[in-house]
N, C-alpha and C positions, 0 to 999 in steps of 0.2 A: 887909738886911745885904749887903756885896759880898763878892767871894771878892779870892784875890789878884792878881788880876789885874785889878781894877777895874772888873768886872763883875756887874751884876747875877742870882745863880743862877737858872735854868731855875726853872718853876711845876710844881709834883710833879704828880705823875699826878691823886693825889686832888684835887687846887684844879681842877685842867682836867676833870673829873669833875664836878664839881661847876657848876663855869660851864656845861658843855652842858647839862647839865640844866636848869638855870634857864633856859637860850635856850631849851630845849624846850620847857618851861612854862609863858614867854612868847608864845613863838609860836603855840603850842594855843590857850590864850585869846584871842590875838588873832582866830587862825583862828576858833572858836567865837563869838567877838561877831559875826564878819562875817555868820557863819549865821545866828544869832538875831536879827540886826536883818533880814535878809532873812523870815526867817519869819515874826517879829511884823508884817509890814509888808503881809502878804500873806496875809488875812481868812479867803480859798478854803484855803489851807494850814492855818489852824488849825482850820477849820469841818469838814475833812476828817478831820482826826486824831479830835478830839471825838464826832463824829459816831458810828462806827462802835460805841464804847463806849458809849455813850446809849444805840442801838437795842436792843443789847444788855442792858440793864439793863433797858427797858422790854419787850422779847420778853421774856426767861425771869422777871419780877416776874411780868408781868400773864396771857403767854399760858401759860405751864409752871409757872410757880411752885405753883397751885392743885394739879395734878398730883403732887409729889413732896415726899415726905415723909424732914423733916430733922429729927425728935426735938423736941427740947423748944424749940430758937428757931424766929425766925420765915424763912420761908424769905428777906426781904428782907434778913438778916442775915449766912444763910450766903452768900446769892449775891455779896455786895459782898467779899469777900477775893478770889473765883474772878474778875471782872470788873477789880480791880485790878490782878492778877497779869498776864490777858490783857492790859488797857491795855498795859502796862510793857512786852509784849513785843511785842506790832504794831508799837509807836510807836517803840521800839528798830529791828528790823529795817530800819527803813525808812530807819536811816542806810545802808543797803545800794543803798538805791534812792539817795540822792543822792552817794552816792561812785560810782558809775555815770554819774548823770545829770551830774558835773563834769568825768572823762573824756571823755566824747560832745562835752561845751560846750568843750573845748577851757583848762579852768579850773587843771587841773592842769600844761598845758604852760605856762601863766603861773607859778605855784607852784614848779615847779623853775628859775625863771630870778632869783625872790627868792634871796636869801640866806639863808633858814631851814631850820629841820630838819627832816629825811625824813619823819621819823613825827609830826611836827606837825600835819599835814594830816589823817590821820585820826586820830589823838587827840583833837582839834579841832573834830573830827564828834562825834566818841563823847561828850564834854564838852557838846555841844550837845546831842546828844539826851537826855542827862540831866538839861539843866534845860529841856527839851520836856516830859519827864515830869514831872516835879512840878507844870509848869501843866495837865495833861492831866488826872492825878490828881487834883487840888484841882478842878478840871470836874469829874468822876462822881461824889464822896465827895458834892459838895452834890446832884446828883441823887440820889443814893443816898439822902439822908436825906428829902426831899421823898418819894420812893415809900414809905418805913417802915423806911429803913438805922436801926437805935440802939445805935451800938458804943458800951459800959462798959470799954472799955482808958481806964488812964490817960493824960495825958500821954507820960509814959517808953514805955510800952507803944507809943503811936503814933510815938516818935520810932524807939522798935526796928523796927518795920514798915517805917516809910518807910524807914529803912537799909536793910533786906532786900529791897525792892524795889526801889533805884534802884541796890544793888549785882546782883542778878538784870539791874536794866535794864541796867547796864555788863557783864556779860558777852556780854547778847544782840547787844546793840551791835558786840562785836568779830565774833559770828556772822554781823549782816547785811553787817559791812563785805568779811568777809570774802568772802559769797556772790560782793557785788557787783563784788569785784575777780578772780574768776575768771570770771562771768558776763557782765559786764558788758554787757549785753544788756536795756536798760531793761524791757522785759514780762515775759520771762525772770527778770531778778531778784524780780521781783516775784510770778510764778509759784511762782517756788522758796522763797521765804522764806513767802508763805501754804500752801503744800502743808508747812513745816517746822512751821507755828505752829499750826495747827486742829485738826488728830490731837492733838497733845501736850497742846493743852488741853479738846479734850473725851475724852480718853481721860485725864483726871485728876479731881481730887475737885474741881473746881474748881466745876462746876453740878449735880452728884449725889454723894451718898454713894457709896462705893466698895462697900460691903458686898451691894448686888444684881447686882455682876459675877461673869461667870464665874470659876471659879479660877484660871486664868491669867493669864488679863487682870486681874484683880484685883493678883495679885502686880506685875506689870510695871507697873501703874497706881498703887500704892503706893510703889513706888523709885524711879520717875523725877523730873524735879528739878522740874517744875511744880506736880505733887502737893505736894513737899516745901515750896515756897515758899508755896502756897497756904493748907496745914494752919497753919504758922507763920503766917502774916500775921491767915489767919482768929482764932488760939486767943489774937492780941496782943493785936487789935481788940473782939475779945469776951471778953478775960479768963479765957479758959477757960486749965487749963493747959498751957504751954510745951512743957517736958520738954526735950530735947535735938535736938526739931525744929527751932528756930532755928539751931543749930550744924550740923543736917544741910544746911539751905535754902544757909547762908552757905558751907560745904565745897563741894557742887554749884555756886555761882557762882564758886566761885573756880577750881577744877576748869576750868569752860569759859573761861574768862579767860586759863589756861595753856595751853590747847590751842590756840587760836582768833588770839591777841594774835599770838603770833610767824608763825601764818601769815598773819595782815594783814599784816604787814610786810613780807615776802616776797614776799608777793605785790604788794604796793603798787612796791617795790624794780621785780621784773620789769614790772608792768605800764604805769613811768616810764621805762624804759630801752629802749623797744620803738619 
């Protein structure tokens, strides 16, 4: 429609709202395919991710497992919820280490000379490390059954899981970008995201029951968000009951998502403008 003047009317706020988005959308995925074709392509990258979660499943099955007592299943049962969880959250972080390592390479001064959007870039990360995860994961589950994993979750029950972990993995995600764009200091980030991630998950239920800790530490070991995601994921995969652990795990990821996300941005912002 024109107006009177023979003019076609300005595009409302909401249509131009909506276009940036979709360019941001775009661009993310773009950005993310570029990542994923560079990772898949690069054997040492995947063998390293992988890796780390294997040893792990074969240390605590074979060396600790005999040692500690997890009730009525088998311990190669409970440990595959706690090894999952960690997966999701190494392999997250470590978009921290490569939004660092694109600064150094000089990748992002090319990035702001395209035409795309700010937060494309590391969106773009964060989108990739989420589908790093699910091939990461899909690696340990078949190790996991090979050593004596036998989850009875149904279907549904596994597609709730993998949600709760790839949304946990999307919050971690904004935490390593975040490290790495105030860090940014390749060993340094990389210091700092392993000193965030091994306390939180052996101080959770994640390789031992919680009930032989101190009282303290038990409480503090019970509310924080690894625990939380770990009980869910475990109680999906093994059908035990739920309860309103899923909604706590899923609150907790959303929680660091809101805290985390905006100061990516920010800090991405200052760290382009410098």
């Amino acid at each position: 429609m024109m107006n009177t003047l023979g003019l076609h009317p300005p595009a409302s706020s909401a249509w131009l709202r909506g276009r940036r988005f979709a360019w941001t959308v775009t661009d993310s995925l773009a950005i993310a395919r570029r990542i994923l074709v560079r990772i898949f392509r690069s054997p040492e990258e995947l063998a390293a991710s992988t890796s780390t979660p294997i040893i792990f499943v074969l240390l605590f099955r074979y060396v600790f497992g005999g040692a500690i007592n997890v009730g009525h299943t088998g311990y190669a049962n409970y440990l595959m919820a706690g090894i999952f969880v960690q997966t999701v959250a190494i392999t997250s972080l470590a978009a921290g280490t490569g939004v660092a390592q694109d600064l150094h390479s000089g990748l992002i001064d090319r990035f702001r000379s395209l035409p795309i959007a700010r937060s494309a870039v590391i969106s773009g990360r964060v989108v990739a490390t989420l589908v790093r995860n699910v091939f990461t994961l899909v690696i340990v589950a078949a190790v996991g059954v090979v050593v004596g994993f036998r989850p009875e979750g149904g279907a549904g029950a596994w597609v709730a899981a993998l949600g709760l972990l790839l949304l946990f993995g999307f919050a971690i995600s904004w935490v390593g970008v975040t490290v790495g764009l105030l860090v940014r200091n390749l060993e340094a980030v990389q210091n700092v995201t392993m000193t965030l991630i091994f306390p939180l998950t052996f101080l959770s239920s994640a390789f031992v029951p919680t009930q032989t800790m101190p009282g303290l530490l038990r409480i503090f070991v019970a509310h924080q968000p690894m625990t939380q995601v770990v009980d869910a994921v475990r109680a999906l995969v093994l059908a035990y009951p739920v309860g309103p652990g899923a909604w706590l795990a899923a609150a907790w990821s959303l929680a660091i998502v809101a805290a985390f996300a905006p100061i990516a941005v920010y800090a991405y912002g200052r760290a382009t403008t410098r």
